[in-house]
C-alpha positions as CSV (number, residue, x, y, z in Angstrom):
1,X,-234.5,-43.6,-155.7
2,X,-235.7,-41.4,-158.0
3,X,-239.2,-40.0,-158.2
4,X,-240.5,-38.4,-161.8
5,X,-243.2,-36.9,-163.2
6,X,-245.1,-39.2,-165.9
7,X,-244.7,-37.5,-169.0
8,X,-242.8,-39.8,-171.3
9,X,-244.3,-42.9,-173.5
10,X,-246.3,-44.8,-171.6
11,X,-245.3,-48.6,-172.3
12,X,-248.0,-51.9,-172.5
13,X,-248.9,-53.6,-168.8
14,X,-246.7,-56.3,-168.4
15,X,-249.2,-59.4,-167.4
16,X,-246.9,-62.1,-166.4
17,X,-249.3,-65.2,-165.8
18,X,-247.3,-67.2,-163.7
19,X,-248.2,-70.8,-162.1
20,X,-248.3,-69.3,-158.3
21,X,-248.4,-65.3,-158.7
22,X,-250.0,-62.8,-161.3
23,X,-247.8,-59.8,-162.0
24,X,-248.5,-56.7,-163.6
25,X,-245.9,-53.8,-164.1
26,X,-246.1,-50.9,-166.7
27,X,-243.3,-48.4,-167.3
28,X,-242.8,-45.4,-168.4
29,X,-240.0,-43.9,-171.2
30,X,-238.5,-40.8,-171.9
31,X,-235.0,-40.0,-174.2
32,X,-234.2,-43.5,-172.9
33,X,-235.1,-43.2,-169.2
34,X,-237.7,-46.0,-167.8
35,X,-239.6,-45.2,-164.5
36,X,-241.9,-47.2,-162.8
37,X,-245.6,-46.3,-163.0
38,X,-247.6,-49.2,-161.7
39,X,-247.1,-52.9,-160.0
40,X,-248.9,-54.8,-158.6
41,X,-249.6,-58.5,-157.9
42,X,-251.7,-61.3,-156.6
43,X,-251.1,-65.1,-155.4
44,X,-252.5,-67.7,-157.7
45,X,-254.5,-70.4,-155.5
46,X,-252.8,-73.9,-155.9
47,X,-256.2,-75.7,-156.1
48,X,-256.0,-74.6,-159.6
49,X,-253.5,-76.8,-161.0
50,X,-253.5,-77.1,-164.4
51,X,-257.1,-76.6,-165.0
52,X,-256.9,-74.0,-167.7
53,X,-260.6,-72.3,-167.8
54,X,-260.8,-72.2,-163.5
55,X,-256.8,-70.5,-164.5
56,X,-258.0,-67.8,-166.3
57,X,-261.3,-67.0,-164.9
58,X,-259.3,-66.4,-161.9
59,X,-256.5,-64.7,-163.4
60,X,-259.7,-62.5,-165.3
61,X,-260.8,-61.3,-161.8
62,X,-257.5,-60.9,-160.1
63,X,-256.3,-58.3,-163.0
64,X,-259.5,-56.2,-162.9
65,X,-258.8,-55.5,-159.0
66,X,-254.7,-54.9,-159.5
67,X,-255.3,-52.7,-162.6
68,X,-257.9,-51.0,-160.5
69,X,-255.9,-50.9,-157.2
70,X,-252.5,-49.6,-158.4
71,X,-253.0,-46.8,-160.8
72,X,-252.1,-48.7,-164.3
73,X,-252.6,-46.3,-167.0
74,X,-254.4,-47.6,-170.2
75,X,-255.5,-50.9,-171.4
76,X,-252.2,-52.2,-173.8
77,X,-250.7,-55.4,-172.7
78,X,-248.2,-57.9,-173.3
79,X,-248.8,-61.5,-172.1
80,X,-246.5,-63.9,-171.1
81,X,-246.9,-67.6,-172.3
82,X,-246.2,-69.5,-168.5
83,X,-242.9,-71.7,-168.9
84,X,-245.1,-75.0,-168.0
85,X,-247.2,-74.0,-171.1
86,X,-244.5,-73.7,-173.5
87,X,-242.3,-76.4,-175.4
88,X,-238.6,-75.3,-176.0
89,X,-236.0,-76.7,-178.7
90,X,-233.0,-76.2,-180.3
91,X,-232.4,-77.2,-183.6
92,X,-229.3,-76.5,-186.3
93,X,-230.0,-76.0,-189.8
94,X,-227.8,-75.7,-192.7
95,X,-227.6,-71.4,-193.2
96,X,-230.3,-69.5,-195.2
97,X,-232.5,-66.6,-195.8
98,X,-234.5,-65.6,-193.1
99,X,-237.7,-66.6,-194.7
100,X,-236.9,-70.0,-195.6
101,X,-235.9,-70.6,-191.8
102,X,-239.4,-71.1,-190.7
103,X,-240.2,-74.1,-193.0
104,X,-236.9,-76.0,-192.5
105,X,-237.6,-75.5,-188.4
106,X,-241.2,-77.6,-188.9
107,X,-239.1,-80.0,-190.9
108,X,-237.0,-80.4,-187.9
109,X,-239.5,-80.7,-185.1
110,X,-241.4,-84.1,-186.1
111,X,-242.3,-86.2,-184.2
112,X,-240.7,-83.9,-181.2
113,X,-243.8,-81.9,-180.1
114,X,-245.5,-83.0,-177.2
115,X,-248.8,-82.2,-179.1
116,X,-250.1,-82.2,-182.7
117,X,-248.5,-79.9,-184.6
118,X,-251.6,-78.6,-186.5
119,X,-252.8,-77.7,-182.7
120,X,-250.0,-75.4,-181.9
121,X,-248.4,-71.6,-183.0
122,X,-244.8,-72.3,-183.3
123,X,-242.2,-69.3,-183.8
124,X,-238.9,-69.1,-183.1
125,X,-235.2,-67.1,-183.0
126,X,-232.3,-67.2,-184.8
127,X,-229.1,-67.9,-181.8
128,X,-226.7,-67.2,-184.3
129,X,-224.4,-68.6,-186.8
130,X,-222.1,-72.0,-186.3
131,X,-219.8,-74.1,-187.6
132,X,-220.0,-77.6,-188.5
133,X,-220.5,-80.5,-191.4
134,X,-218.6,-78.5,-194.1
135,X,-221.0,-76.1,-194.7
136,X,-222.3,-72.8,-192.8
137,X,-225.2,-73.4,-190.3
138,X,-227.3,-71.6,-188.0
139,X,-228.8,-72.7,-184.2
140,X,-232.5,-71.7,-183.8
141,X,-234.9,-71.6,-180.9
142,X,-238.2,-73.3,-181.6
143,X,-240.6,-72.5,-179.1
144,X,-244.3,-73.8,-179.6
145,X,-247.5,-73.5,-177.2
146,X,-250.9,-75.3,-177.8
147,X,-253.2,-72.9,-179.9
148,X,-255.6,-73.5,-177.5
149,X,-253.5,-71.9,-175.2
150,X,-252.9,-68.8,-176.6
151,X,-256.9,-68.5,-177.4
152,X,-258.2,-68.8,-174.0
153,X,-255.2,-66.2,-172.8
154,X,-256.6,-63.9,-175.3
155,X,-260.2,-64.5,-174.0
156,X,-259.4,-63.4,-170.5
157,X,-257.2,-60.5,-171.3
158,X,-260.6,-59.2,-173.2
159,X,-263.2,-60.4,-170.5
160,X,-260.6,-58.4,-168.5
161,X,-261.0,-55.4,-170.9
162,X,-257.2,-55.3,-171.6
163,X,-256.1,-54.9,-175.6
164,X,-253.2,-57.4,-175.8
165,X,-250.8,-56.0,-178.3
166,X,-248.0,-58.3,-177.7
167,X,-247.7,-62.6,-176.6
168,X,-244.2,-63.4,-175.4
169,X,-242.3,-66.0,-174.1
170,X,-240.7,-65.8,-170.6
171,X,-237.1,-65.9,-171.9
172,X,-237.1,-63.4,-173.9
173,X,-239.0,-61.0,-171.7
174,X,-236.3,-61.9,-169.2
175,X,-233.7,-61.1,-171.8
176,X,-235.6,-57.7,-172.9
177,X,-235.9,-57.0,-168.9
178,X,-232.1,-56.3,-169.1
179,X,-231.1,-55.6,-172.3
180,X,-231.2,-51.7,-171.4
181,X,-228.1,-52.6,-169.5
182,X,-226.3,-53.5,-172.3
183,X,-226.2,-50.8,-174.7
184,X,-222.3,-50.7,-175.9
185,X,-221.6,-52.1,-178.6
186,X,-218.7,-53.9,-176.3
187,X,-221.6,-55.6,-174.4
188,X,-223.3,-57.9,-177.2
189,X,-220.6,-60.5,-177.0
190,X,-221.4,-60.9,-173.2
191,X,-222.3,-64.1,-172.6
192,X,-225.2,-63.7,-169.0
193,X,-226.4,-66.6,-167.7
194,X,-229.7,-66.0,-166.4
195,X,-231.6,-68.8,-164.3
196,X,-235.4,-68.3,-163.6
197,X,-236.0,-70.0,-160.2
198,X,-239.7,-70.4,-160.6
199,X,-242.5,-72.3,-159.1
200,X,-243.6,-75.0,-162.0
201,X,-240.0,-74.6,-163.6
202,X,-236.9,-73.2,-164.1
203,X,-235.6,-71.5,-166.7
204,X,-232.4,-71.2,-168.4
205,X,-231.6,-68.5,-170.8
206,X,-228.1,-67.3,-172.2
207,X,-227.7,-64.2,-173.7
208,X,-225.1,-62.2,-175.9
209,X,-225.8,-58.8,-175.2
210,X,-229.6,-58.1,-175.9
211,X,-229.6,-61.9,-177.9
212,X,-231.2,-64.5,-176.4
213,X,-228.7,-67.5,-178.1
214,X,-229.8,-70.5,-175.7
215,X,-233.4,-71.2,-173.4
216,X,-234.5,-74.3,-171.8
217,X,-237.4,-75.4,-169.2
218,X,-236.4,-77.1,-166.7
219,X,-239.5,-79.1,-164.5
220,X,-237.3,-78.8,-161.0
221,X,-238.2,-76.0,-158.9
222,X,-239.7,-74.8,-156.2
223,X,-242.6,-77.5,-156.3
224,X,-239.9,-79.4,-156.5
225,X,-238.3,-77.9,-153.2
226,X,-241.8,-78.0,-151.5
227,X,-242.2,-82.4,-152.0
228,X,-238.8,-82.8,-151.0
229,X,-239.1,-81.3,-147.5
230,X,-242.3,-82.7,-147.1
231,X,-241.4,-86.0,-147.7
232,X,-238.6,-85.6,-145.0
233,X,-240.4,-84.2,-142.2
234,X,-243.3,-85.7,-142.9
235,X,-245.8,-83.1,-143.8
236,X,-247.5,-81.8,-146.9
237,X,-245.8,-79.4,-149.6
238,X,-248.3,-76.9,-148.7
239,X,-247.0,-77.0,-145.4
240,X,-243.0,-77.4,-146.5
241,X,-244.0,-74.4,-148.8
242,X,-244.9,-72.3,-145.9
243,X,-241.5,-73.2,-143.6
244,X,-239.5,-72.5,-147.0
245,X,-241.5,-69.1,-147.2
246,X,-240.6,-67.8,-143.8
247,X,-237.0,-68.4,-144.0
248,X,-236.6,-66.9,-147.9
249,X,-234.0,-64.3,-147.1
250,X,-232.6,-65.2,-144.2
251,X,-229.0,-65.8,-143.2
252,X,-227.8,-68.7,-145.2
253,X,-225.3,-69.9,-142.5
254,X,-228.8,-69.6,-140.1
255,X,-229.0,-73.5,-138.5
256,X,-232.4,-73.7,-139.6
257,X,-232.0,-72.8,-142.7
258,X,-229.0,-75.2,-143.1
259,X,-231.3,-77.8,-142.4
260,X,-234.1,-76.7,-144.7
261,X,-231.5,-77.1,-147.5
262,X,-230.2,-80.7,-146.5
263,X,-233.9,-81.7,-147.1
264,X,-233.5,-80.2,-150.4
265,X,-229.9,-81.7,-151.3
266,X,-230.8,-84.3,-153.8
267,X,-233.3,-82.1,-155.6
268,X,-230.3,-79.4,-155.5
269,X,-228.1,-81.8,-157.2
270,X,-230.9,-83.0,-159.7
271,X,-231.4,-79.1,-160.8
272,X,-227.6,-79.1,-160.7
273,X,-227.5,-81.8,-163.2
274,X,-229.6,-80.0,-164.9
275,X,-227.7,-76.7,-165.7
276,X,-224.9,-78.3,-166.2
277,X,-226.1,-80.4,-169.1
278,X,-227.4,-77.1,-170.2
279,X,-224.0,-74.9,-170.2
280,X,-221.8,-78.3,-171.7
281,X,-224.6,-77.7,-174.9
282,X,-223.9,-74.3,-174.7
283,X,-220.3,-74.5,-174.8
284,X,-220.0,-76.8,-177.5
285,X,-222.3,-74.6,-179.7
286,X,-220.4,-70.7,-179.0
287,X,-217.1,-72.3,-177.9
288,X,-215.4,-68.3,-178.3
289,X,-217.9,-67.0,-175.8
290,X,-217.1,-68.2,-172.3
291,X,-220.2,-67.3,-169.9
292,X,-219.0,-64.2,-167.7
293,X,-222.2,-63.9,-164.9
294,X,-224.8,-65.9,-163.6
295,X,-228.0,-63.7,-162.4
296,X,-230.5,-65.7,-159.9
297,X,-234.0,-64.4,-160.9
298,X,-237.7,-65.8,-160.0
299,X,-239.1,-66.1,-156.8
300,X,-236.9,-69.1,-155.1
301,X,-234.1,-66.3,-156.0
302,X,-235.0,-65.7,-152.4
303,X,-233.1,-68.9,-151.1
304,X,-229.6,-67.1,-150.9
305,X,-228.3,-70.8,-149.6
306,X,-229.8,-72.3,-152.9
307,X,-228.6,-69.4,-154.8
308,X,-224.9,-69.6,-153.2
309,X,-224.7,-73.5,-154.0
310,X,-225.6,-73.2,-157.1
311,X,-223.3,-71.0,-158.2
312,X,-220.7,-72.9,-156.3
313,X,-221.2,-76.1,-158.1
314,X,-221.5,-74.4,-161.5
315,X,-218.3,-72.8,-160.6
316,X,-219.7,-68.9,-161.7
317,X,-219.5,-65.4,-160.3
318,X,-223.2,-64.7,-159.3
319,X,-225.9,-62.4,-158.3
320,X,-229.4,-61.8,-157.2
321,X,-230.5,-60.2,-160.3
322,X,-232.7,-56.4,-159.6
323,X,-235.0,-56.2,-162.6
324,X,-235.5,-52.6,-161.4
325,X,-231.6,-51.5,-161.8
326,X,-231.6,-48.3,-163.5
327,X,-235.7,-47.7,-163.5
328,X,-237.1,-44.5,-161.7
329,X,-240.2,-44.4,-159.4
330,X,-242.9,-42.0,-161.7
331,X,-244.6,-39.5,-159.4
332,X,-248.3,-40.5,-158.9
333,X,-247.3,-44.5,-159.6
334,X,-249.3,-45.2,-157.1
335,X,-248.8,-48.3,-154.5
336,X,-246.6,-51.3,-156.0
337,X,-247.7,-54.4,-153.7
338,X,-245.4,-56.9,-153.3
339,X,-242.6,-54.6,-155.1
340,X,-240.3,-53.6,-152.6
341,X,-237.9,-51.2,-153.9
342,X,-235.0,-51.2,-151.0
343,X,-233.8,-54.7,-152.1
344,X,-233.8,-56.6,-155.5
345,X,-236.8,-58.3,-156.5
346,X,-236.4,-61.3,-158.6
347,X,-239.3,-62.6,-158.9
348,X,-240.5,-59.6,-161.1
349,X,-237.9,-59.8,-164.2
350,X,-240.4,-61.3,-166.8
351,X,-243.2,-58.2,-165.8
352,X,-240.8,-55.7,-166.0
353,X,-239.0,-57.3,-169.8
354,X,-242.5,-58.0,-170.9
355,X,-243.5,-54.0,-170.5
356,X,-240.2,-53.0,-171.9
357,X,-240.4,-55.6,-174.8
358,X,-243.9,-55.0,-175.6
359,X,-243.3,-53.2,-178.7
360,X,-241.6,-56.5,-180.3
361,X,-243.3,-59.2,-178.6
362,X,-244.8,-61.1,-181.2
């Protein structure tokens, strides 16, 4: 591992507000080198649900004592907009200039929002070009959040005397968290699936290259995970969380992990469902780019047995994904809790993209 001296640009915290765990990473760059200056992160208590204002007062506190703890330098951030807050959508539209794209996207999206449309910030990305209906279109990636949302995000990063500079949304900060590795021209027709085992939901981007062309939330996860083996052996999900905690990374062929997963098998095959409706939308849409990896990332990455049958069953080469491939430990970074560098760590992809992206986060 390599060990530097800080002395390149020092890039925004990356605040990744996620439904169990806060994460903050920051990185440093120099002539196209990234090291590591800071991490650290803290568990989000469950008896917080959705309650947005107990959310962030929490999540106020919490990044006070990390950016205290772990030697972060600065106050620029990017934030993260949690999956579970986020509506995602595809839509095609007939071809044209970049700045009509915006209004004929609104045209498309009523009556689809799961809230008012004059209560949300909607933006979106351009996939790419397609064919179809005798005339050239284009497949775009709405994604809106309730305004509200973003305000009370933008509250506690100030209470927290952080200056946001950036608001992005998990895909694409999981797409920017790699893109580094794809620098040849050669790589932007390489078709990565990435799937974001988290908490609240799972997510599933496709990339070409540094392009995010497909994202989708899915609501089966590891809460998901947690009611199922609860309901078999007849205890609570908090309690089914903590048995699926102490055998995360353990041998997948290990008896009692075998029968942790057949308590999981019909939720497996739900999420299976799932992806597989998500790839057969894919693969209708870019039928000349066949999908060459699939990278496990989030923190049920950790279930290598969950990991192995879902690759399996989607038929694709796979890998846990190491959002820290190619990044350098800065001298004087401090201690990085919870970021253990002799093994990948999953779970922090959308930190990592969101301090490497913060420059373009919108």
């Amino acid at each position: 591992m390599a060990v530097r001296i800080v002395k390149g640009k020092i890039l925004p915290i990356g605040v990744d507000l996620g439904t169990n765990s806060l994460k903050l990473a920051q990185l440093s760059e120099t002539d196209g080198t990234y090291d590591l200056v800071a991490a650290g992160a803290v568990d989000v208590p469950p008896e917080l649900g959705d309650n947005l204002k107990a959310r962030m007062d929490f999540c106020e506190k919490a990044i006070r004592g990390v950016v205290r703890a772990n030697g972060f330098r600065g106050r620029q951030c990017t934030l993260s907009v949690p999956a579970s807050a986020s509506f995602v959508h595809h839509v095609k539209i007939p071809k044209r200039p970049p700045e009509q794209v915006h209004e004929a996207v609104l045209g498309e999206l009523n009556g689809k929002l799961p809230f008012p449309a004059a209560e949300a910030e909607i933006r979106h990305v351009i996939a790419g070009d397609i064919a179809g209906e005798g005339q050239p279109r284009q497949e775009v990636i709405v994604v809106a959040v309730r305004r509200a949302t973003i305000q009370a995000q933008l509250a506690m990063a100030r209470r927290a005397k952080l200056d946001v500079t950036g608001i992005n949304v998990d895909s694409c900060a999981i797409v920017d968290c790699f893109a580094r590795v794809f620098r040849r021209a050669s790589d932007q027709n390489r078709a990565i699936l990435f799937v974001d085992l988290g908490y609240a939901s799972t997510q599933v981007v496709l990339s070409h290259g540094r392009r995010v062309v497909f994202a989708r939330n899915v609501n089966i996860a590891g809460r998901t995970f947690d009611e199922a083996v609860a309901e078999t052996l007849g205890t609570t999900p908090q309690e089914a969380h903590g048995i699926r905690r102490q055998l995360d990374g353990e041998d997948p062929d290990d008896p009692r992990v075998m029968e942790l997963h057949s308590c999981m098998s019909r939720a497996v095959d739900q999420l299976v469902d799932e992806l597989t409706q998500c790839l057969r939308y894919y693969e209708a849409v870019f039928r000349a780019h066949a999908i060459e990896r699939l990278i496990f990332l989030g923190g049920q990455a950790m279930n290598k047995r969950l990991c192995q049958t879902i690759a399996q069953r989607l038929n694709l080469p796979a890998q846990i994904g190491d959002p820290l491939v190619q990044i350098g430990t800065a001298q004087g970074a401090g201690q990085s809790n919870g970021l253990d560098r002799r093994e990948p760590q999953p779970r922090w992809a959308v930190a990592i993209g969101l301090s490497l992206g913060g420059p373009q986060a919108a």
